[in-house]
N, CA, C and O atoms as a Maestro MAE file, in Angstrom:
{
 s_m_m2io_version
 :::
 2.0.0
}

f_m_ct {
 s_m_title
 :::
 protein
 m_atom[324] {
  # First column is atom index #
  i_m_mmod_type
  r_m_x_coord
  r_m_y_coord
  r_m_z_coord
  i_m_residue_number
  s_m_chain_name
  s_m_pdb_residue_name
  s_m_pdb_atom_name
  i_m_atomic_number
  :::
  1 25 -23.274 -60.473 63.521 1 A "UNK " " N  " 7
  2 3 -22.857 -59.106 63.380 1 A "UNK " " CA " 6
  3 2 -23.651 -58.495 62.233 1 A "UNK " " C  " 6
  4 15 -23.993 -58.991 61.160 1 A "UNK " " O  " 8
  5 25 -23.837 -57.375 62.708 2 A "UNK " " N  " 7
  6 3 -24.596 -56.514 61.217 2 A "UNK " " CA " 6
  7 2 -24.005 -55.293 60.927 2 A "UNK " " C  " 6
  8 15 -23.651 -54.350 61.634 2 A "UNK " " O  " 8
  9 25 -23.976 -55.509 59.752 3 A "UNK " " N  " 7
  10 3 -23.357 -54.153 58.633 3 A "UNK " " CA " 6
  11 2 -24.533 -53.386 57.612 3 A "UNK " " C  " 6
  12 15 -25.141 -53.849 56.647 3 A "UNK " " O  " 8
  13 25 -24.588 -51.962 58.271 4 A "UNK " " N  " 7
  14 3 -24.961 -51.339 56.652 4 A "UNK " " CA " 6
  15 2 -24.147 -51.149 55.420 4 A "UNK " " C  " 6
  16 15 -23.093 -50.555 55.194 4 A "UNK " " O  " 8
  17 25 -25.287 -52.109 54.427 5 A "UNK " " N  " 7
  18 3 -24.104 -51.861 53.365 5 A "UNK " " CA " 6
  19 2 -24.764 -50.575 52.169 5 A "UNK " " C  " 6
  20 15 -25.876 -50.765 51.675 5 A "UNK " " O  " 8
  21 25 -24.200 -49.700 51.916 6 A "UNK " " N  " 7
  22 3 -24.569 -48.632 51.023 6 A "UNK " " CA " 6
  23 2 -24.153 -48.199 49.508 6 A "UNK " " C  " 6
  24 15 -23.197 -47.439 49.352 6 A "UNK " " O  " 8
  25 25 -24.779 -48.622 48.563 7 A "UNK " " N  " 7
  26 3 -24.977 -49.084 47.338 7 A "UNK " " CA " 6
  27 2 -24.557 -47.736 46.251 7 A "UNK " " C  " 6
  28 15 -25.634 -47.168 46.073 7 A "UNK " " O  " 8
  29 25 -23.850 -47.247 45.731 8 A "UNK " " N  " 7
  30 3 -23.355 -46.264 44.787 8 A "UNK " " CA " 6
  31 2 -23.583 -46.371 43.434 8 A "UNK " " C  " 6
  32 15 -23.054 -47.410 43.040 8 A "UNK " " O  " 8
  33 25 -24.097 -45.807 42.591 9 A "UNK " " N  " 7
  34 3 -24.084 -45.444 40.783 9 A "UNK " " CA " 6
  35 2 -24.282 -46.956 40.307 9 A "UNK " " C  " 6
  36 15 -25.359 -47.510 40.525 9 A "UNK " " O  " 8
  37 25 -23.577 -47.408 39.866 10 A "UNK " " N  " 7
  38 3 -24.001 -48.531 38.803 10 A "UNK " " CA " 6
  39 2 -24.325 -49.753 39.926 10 A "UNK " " C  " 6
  40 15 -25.267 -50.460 39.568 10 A "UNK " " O  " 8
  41 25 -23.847 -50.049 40.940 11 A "UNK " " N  " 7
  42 3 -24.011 -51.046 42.671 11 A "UNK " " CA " 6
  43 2 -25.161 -50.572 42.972 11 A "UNK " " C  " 6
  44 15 -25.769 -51.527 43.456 11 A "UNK " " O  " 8
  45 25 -25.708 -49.830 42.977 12 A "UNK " " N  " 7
  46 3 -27.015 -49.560 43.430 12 A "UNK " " CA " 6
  47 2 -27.957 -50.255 42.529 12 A "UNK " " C  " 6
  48 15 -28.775 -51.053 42.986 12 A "UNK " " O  " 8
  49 25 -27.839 -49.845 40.599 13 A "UNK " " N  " 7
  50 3 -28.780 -50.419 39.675 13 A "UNK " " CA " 6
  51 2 -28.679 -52.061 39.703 13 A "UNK " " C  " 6
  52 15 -29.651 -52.711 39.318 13 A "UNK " " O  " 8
  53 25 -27.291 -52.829 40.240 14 A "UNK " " N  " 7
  54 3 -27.355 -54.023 40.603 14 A "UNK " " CA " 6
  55 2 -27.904 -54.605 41.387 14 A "UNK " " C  " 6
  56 15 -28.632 -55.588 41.240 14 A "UNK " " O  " 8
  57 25 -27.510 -53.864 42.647 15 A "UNK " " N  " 7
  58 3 -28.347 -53.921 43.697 15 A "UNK " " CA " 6
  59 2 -29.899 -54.372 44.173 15 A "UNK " " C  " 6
  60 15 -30.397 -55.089 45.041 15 A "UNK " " O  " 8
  61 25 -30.411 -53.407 42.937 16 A "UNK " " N  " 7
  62 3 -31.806 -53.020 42.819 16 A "UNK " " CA " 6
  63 2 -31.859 -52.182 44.178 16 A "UNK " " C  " 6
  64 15 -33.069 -52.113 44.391 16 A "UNK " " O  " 8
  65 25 -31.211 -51.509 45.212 17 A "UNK " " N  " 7
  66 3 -31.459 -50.837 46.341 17 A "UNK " " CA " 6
  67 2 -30.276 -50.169 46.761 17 A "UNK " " C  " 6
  68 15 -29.075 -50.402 46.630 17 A "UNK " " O  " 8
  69 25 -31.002 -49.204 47.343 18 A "UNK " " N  " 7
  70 3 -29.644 -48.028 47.844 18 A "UNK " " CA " 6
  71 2 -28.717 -48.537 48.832 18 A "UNK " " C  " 6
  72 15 -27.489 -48.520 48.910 18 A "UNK " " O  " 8
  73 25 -29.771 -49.061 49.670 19 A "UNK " " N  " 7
  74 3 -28.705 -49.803 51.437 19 A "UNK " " CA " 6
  75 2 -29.539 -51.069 51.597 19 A "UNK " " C  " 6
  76 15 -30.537 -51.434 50.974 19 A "UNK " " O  " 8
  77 25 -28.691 -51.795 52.859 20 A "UNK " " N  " 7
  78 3 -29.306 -52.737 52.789 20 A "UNK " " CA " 6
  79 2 -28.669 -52.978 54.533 20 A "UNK " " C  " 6
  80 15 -28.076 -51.975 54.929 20 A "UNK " " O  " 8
  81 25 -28.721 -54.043 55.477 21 A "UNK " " N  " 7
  82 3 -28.540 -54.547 56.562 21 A "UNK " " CA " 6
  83 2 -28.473 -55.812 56.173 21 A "UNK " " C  " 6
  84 15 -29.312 -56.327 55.435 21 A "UNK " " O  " 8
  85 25 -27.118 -56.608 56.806 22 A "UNK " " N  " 7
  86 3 -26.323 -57.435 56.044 22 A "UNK " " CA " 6
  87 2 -25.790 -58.123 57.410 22 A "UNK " " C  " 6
  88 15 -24.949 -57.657 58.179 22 A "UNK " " O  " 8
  89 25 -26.572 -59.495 57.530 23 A "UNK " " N  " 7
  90 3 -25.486 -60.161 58.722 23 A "UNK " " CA " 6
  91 2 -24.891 -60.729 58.786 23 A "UNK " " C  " 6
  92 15 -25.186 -61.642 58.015 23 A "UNK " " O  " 8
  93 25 -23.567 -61.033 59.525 24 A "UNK " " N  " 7
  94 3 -22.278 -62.044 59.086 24 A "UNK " " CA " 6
  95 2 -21.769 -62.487 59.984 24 A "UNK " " C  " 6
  96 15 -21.867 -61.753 60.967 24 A "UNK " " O  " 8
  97 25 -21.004 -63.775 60.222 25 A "UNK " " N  " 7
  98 3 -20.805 -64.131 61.347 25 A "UNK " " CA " 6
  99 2 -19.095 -64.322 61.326 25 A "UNK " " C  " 6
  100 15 -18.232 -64.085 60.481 25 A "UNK " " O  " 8
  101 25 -19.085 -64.787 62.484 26 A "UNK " " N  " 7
  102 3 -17.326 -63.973 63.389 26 A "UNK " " CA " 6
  103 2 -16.999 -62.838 63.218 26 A "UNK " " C  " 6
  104 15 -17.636 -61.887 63.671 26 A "UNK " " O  " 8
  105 25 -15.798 -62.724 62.434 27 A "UNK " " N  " 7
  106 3 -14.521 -61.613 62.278 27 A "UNK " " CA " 6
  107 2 -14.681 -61.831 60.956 27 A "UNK " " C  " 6
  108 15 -14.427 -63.008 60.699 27 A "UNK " " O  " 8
  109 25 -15.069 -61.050 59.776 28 A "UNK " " N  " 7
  110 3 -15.295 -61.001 58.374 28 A "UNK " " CA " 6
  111 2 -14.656 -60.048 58.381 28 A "UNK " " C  " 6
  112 15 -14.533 -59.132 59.194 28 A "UNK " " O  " 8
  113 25 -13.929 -60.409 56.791 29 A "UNK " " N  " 7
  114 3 -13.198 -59.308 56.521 29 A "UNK " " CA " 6
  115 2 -13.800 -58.822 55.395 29 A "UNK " " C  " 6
  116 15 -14.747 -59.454 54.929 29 A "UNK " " O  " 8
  117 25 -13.304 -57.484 54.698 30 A "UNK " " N  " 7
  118 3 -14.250 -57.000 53.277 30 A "UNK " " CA " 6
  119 2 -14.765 -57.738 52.527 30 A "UNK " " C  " 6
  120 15 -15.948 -57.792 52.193 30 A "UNK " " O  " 8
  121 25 -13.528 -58.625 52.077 31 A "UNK " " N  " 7
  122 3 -13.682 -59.481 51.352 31 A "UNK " " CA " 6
  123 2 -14.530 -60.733 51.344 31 A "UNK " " C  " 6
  124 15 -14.908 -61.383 50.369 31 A "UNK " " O  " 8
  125 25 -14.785 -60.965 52.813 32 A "UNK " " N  " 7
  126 3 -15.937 -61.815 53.194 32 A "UNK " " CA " 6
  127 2 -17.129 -61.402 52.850 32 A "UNK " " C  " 6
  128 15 -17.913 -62.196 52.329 32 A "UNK " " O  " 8
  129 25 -17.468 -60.113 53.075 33 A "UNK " " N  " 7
  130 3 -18.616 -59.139 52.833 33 A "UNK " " CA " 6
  131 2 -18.728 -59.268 51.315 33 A "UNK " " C  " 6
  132 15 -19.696 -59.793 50.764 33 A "UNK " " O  " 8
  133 25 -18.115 -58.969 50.942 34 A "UNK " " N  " 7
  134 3 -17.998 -58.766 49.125 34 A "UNK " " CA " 6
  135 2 -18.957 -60.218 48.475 34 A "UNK " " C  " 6
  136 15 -20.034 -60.454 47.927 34 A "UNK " " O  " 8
  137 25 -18.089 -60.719 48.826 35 A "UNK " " N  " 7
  138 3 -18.615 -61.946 48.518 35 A "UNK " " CA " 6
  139 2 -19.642 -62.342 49.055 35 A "UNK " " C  " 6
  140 15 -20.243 -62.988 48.196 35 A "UNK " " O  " 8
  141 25 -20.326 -62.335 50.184 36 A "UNK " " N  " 7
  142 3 -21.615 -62.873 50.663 36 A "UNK " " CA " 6
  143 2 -22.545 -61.534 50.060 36 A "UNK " " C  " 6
  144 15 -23.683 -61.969 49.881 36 A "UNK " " O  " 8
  145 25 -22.478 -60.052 49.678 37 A "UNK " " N  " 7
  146 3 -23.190 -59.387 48.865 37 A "UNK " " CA " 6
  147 2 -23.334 -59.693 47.542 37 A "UNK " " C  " 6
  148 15 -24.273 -59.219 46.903 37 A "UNK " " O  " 8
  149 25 -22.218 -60.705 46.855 38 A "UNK " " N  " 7
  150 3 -21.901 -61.085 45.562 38 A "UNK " " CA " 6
  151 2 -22.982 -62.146 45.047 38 A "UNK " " C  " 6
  152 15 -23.503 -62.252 43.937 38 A "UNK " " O  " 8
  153 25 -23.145 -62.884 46.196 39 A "UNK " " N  " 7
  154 3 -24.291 -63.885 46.410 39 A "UNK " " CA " 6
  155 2 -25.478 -63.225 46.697 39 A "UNK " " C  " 6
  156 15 -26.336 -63.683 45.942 39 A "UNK " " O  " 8
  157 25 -25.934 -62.387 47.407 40 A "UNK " " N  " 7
  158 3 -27.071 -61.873 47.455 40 A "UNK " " CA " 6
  159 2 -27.708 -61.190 46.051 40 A "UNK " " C  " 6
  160 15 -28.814 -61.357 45.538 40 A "UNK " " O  " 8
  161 25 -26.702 -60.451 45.685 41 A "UNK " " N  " 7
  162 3 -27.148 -59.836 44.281 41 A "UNK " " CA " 6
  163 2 -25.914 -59.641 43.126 41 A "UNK " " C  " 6
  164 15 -25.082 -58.786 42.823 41 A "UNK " " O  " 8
  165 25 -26.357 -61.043 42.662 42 A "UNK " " N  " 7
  166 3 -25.031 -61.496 41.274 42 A "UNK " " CA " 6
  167 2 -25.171 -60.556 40.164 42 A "UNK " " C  " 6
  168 15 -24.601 -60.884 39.123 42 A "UNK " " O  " 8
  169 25 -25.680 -59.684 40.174 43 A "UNK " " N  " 7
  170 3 -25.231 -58.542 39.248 43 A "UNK " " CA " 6
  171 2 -24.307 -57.888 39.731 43 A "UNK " " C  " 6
  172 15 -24.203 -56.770 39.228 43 A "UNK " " O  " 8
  173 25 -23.601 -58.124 40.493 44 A "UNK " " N  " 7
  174 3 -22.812 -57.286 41.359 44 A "UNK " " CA " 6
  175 2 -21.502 -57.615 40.294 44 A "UNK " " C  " 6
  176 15 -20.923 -56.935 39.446 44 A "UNK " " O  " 8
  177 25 -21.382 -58.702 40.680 45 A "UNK " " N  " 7
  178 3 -19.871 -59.728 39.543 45 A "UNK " " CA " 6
  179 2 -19.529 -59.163 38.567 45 A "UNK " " C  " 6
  180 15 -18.301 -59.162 38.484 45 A "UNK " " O  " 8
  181 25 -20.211 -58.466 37.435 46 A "UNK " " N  " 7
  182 3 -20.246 -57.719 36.170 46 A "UNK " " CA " 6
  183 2 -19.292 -56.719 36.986 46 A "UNK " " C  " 6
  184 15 -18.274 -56.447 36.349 46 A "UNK " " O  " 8
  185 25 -19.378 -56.138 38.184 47 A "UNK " " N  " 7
  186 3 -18.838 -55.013 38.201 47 A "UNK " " CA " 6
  187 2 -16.897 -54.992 39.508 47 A "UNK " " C  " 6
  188 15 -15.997 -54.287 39.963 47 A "UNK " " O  " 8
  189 25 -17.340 -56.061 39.442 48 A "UNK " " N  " 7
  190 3 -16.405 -56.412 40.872 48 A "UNK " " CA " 6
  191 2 -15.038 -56.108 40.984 48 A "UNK " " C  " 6
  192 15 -14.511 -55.765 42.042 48 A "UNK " " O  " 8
  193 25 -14.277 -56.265 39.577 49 A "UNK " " N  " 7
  194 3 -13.332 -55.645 39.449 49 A "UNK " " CA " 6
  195 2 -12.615 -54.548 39.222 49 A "UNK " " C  " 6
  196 15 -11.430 -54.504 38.893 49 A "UNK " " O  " 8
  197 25 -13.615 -53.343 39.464 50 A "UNK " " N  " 7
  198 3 -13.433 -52.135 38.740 50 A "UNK " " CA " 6
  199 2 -14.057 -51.300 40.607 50 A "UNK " " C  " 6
  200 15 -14.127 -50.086 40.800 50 A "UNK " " O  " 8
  201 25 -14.401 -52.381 41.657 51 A "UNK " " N  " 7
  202 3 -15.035 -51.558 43.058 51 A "UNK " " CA " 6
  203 2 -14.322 -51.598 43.841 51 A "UNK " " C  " 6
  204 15 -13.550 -52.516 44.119 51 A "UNK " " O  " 8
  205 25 -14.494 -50.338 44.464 52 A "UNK " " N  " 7
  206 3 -13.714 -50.127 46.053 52 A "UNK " " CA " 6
  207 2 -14.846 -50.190 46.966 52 A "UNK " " C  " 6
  208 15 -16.048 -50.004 46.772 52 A "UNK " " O  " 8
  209 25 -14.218 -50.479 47.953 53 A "UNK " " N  " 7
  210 3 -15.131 -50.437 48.628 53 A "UNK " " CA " 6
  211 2 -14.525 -49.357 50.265 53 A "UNK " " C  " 6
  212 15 -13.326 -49.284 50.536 53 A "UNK " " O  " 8
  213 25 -15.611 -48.651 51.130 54 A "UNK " " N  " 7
  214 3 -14.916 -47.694 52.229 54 A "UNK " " CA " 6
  215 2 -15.586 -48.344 53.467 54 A "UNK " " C  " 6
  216 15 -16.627 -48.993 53.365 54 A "UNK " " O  " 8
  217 25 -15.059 -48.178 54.424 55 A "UNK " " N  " 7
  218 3 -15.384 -48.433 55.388 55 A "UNK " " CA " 6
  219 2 -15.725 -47.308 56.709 55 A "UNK " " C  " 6
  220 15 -14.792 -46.837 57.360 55 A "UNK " " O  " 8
  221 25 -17.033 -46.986 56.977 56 A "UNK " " N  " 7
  222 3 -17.061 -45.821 57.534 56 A "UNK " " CA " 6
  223 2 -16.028 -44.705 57.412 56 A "UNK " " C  " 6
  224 15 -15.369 -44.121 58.273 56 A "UNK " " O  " 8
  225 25 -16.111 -44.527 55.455 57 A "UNK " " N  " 7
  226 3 -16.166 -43.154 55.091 57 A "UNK " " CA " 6
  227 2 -15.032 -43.659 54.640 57 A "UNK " " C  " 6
  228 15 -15.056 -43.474 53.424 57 A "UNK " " O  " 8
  229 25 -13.692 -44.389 55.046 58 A "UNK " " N  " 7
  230 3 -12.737 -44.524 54.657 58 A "UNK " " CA " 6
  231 2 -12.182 -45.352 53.721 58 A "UNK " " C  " 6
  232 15 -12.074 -46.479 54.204 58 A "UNK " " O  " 8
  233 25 -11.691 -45.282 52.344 59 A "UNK " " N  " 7
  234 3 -10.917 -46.413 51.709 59 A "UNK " " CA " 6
  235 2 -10.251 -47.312 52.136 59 A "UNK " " C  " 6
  236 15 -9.303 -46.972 52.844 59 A "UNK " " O  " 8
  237 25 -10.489 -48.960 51.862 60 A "UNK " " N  " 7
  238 3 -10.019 -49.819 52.401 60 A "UNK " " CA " 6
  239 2 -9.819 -50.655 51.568 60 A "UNK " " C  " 6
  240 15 -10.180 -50.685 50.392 60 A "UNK " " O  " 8
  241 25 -8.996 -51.651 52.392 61 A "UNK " " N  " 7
  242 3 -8.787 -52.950 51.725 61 A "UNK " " CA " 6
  243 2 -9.285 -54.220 51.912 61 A "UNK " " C  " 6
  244 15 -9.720 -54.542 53.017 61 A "UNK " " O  " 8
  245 25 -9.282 -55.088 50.861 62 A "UNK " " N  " 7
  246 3 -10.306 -56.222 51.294 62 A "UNK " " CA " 6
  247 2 -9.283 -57.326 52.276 62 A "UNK " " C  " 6
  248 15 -9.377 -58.467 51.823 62 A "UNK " " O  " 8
  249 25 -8.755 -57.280 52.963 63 A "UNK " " N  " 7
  250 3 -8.285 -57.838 54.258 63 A "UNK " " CA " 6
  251 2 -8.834 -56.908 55.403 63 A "UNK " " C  " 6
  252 15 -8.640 -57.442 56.495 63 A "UNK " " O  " 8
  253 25 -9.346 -55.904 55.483 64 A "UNK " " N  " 7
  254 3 -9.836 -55.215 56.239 64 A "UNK " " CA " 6
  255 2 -11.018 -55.799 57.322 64 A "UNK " " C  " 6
  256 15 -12.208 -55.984 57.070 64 A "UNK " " O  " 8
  257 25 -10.434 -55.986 58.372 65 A "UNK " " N  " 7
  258 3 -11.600 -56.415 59.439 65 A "UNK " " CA " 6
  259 2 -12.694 -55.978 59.814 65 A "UNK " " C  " 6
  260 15 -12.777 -55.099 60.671 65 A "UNK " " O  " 8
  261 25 -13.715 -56.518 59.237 66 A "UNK " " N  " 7
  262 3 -15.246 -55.443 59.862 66 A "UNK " " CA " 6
  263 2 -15.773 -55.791 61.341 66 A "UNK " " C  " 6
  264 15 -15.674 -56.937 61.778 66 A "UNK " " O  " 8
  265 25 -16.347 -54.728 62.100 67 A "UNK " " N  " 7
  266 3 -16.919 -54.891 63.185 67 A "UNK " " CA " 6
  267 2 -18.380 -54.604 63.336 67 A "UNK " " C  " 6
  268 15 -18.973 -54.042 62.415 67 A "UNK " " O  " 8
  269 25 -19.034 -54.966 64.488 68 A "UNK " " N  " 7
  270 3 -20.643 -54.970 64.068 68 A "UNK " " CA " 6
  271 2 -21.353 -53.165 64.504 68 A "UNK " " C  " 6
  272 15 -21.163 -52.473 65.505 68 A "UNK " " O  " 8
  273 25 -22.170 -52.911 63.274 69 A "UNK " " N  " 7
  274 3 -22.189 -51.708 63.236 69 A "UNK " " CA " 6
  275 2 -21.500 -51.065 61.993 69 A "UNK " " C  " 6
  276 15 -21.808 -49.893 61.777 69 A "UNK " " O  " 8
  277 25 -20.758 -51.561 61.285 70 A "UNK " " N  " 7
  278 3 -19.389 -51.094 60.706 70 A "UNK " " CA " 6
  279 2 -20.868 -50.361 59.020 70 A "UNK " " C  " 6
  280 15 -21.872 -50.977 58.661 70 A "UNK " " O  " 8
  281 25 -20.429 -49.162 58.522 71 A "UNK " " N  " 7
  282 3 -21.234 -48.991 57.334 71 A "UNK " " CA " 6
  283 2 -20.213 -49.190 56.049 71 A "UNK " " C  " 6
  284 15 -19.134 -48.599 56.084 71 A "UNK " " O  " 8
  285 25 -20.532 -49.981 54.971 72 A "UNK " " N  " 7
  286 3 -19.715 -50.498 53.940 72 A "UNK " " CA " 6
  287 2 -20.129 -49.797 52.820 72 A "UNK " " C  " 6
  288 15 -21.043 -50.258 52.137 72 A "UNK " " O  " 8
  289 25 -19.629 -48.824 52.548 73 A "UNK " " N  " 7
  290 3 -19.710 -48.001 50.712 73 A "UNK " " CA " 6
  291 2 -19.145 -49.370 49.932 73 A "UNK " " C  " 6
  292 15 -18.255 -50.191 50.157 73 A "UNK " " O  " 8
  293 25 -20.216 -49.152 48.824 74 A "UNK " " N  " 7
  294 3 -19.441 -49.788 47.543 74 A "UNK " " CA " 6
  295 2 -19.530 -48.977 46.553 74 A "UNK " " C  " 6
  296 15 -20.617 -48.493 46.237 74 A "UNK " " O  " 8
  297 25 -18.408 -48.700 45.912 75 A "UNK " " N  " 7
  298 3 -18.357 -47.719 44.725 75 A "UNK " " CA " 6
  299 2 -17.485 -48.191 43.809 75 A "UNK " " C  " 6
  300 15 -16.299 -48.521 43.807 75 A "UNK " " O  " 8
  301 25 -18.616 -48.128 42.817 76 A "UNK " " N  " 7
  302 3 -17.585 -48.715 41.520 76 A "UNK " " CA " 6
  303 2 -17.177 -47.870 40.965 76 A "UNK " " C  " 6
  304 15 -17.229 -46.818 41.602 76 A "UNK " " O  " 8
  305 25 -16.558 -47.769 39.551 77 A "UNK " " N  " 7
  306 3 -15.676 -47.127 39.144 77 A "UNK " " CA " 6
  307 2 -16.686 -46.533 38.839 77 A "UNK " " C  " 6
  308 15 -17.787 -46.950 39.198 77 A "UNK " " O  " 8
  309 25 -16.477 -44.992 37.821 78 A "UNK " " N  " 7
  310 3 -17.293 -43.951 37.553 78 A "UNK " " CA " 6
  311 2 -16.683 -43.536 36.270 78 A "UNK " " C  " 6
  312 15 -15.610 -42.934 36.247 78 A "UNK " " O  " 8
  313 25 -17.330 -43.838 35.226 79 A "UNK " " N  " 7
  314 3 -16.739 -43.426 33.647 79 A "UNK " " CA " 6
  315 2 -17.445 -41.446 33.575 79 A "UNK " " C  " 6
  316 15 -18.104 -40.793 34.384 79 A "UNK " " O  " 8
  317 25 -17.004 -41.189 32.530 80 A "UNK " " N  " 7
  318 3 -17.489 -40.026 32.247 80 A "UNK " " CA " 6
  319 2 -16.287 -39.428 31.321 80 A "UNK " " C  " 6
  320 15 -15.378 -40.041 30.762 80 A "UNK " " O  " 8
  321 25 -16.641 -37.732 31.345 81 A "UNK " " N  " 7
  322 3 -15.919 -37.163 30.072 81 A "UNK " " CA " 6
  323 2 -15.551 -35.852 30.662 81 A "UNK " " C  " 6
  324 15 -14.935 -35.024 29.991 81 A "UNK " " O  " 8
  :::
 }
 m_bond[323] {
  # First column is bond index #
  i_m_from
  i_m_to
  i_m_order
  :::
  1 1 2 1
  2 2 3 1
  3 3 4 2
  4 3 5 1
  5 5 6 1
  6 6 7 1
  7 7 8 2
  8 7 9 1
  9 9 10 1
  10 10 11 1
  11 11 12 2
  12 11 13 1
  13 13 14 1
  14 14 15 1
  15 15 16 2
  16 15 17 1
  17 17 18 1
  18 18 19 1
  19 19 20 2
  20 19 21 1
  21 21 22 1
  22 22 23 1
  23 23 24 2
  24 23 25 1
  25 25 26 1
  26 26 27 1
  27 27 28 2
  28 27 29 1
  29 29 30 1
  30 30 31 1
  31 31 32 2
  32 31 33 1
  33 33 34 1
  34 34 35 1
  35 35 36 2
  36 35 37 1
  37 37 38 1
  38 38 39 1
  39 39 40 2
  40 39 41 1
  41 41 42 1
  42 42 43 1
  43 43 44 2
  44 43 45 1
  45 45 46 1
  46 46 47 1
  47 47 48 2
  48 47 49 1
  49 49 50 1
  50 50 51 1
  51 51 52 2
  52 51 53 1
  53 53 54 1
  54 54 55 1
  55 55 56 2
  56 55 57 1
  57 57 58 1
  58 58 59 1
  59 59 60 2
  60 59 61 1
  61 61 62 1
  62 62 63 1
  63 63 64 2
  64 63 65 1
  65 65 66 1
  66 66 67 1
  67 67 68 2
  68 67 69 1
  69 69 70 1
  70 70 71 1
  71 71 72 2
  72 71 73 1
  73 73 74 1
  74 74 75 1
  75 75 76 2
  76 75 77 1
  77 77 78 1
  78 78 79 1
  79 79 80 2
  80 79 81 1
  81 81 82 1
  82 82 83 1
  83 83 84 2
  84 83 85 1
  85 85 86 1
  86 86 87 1
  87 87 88 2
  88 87 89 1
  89 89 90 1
  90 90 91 1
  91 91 92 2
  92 91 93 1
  93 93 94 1
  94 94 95 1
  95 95 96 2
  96 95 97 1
  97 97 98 1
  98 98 99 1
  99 99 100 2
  100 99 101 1
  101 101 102 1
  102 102 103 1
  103 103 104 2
  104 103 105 1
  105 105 106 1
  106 106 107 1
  107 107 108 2
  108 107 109 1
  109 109 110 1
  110 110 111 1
  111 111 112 2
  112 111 113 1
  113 113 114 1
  114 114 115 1
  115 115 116 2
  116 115 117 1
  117 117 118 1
  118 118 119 1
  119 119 120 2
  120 119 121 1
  121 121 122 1
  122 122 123 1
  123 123 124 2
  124 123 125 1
  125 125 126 1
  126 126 127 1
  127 127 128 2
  128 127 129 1
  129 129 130 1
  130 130 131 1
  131 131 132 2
  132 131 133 1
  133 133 134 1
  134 134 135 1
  135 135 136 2
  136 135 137 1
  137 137 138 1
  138 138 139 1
  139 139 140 2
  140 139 141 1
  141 141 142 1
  142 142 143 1
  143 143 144 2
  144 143 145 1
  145 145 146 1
  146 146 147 1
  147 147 148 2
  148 147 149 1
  149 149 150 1
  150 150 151 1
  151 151 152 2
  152 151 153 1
  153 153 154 1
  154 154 155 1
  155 155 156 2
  156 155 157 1
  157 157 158 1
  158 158 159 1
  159 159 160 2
  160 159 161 1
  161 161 162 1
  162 162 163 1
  163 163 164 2
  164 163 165 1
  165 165 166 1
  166 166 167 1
  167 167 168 2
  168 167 169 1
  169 169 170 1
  170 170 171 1
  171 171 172 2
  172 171 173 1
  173 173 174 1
  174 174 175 1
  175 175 176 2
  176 175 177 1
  177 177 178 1
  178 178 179 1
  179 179 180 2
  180 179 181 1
  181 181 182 1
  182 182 183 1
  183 183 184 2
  184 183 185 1
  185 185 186 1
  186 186 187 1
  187 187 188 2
  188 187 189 1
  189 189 190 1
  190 190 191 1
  191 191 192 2
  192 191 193 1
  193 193 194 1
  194 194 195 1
  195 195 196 2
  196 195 197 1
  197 197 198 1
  198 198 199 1
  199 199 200 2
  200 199 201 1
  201 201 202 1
  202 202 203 1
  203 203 204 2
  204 203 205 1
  205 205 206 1
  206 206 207 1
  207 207 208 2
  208 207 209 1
  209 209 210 1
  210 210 211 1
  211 211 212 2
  212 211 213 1
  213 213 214 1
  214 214 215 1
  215 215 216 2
  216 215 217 1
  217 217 218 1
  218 218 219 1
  219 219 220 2
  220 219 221 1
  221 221 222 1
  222 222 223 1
  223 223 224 2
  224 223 225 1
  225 225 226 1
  226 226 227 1
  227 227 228 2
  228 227 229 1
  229 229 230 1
  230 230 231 1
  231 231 232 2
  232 231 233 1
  233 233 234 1
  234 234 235 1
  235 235 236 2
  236 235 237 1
  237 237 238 1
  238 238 239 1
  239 239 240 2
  240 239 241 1
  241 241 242 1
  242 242 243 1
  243 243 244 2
  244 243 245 1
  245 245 246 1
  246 246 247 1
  247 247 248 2
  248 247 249 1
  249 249 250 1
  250 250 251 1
  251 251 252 2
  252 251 253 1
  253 253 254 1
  254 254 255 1
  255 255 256 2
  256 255 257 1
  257 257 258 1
  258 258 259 1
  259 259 260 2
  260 259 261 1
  261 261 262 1
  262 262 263 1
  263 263 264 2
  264 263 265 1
  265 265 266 1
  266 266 267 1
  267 267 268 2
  268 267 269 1
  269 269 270 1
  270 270 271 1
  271 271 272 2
  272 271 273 1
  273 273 274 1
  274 274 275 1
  275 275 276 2
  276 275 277 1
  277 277 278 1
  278 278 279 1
  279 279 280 2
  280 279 281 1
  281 281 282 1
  282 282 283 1
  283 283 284 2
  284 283 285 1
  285 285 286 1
  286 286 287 1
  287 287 288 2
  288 287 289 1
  289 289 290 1
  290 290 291 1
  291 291 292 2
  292 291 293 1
  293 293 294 1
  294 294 295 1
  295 295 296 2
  296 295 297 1
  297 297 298 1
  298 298 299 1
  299 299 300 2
  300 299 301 1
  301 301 302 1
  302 302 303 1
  303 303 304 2
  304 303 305 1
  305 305 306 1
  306 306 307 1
  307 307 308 2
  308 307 309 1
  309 309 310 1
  310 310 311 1
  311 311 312 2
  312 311 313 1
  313 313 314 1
  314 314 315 1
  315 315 316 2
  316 315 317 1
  317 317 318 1
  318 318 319 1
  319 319 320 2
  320 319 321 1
  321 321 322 1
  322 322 323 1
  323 323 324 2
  :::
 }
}
């Protein structure tokens, strides 16, 4: 199965990239995703507890079932003033 995954503010500078195409096998849930992106680019970890992540557009949860095709926002938190 393949997912676009799409990289936000400080996930992106981890990242090193805006999006990416991400393949996974069975029934993954966010949290499966999370983690096999966590492994791809371990700068991610610094930020992991502070990210949501959406699922075609929508806020979700990491029990959330992905399907192939599915586009994955990650957005971390956003400081400011």
């Amino acid at each position: 199965m393949d997912l676009k995954v799409i990289y936000f503010a400080s996930a992106r500078d981890a990242a090193g990239r805006r999006e990416e195409r991400v393949s996974v096998d069975g029934a993954p849930t966010l949290e499966d995703l999370a983690s096999k992106i966590q492994r791809l680019h371990p700068g991610l970890a610094g930020i992991q507890k502070s990210t949501r992540y959406a699922v075609n557009l929508e806020i979700v949860n990491g029990d959330t079932v992905l399907h192939d095709g599915d586009e994955v926002g990650v957005l971390p938190a956003v400081t400011g003033g």
